[in-house]
Phi, psi and omega in degrees: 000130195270123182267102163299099183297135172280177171262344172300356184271293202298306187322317227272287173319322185282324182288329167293326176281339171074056200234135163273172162218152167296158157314298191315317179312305194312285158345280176333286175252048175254333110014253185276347132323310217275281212293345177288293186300342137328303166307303182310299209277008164278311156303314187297302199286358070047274193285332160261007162112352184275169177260117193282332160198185221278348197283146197295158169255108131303128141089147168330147165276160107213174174269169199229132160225154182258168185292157166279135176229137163312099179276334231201127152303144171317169184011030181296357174224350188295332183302332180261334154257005170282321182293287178331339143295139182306330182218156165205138171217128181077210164294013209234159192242148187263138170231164144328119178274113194249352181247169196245134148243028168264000000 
């Protein structure tokens, strides 16, 4: 079920956003509004176990994951971003001390 944003919705957000828009914008995201909350509302029920539409589900749920693989030799950036920091000492970058420990 599709929710169709009015353009008085969009004028009531633009105005809480404190933005103006053209017609065209207006047009635009009354549009793409209408489809982000289709979706959201495609999710939700998704997530609460309903079924978005009447067609039977084949087959198992599951994730798919991939192995982890090393892409990048070790410390293969560190040379280049320690030379972009201001202080360093050794392989290690100097910051600010932002916490109290006592």
């Amino acid at each position: 079920m599709m929710r169709i944003m009015t353009r008085e919705e969009i004028l009531t957000l633009a105005a809480l956003a404190r933005i103006e828009l053209t017609e065209e914008e207006i047009q635009r995201f009354t549009t793409e509004l209408s489809a982000i909350l289709s979706y959201v509302g495609a999710i939700e029920a998704l997530a609460a176990g309903k079924e978005t539409d009447s067609r039977p589900r084949v087959g198992d749920r599951y994730n798919v994951f991939r192995p982890d693989e090393v892409t990048e030799e070790r410390d293969e950036h560190t040379a280049t971003l320690l030379a972009e920091m201001p202080k360093t000492e050794g392989r290690f970058m100097v910051v600010k001390k932002i916490l109290q420990t006592d």
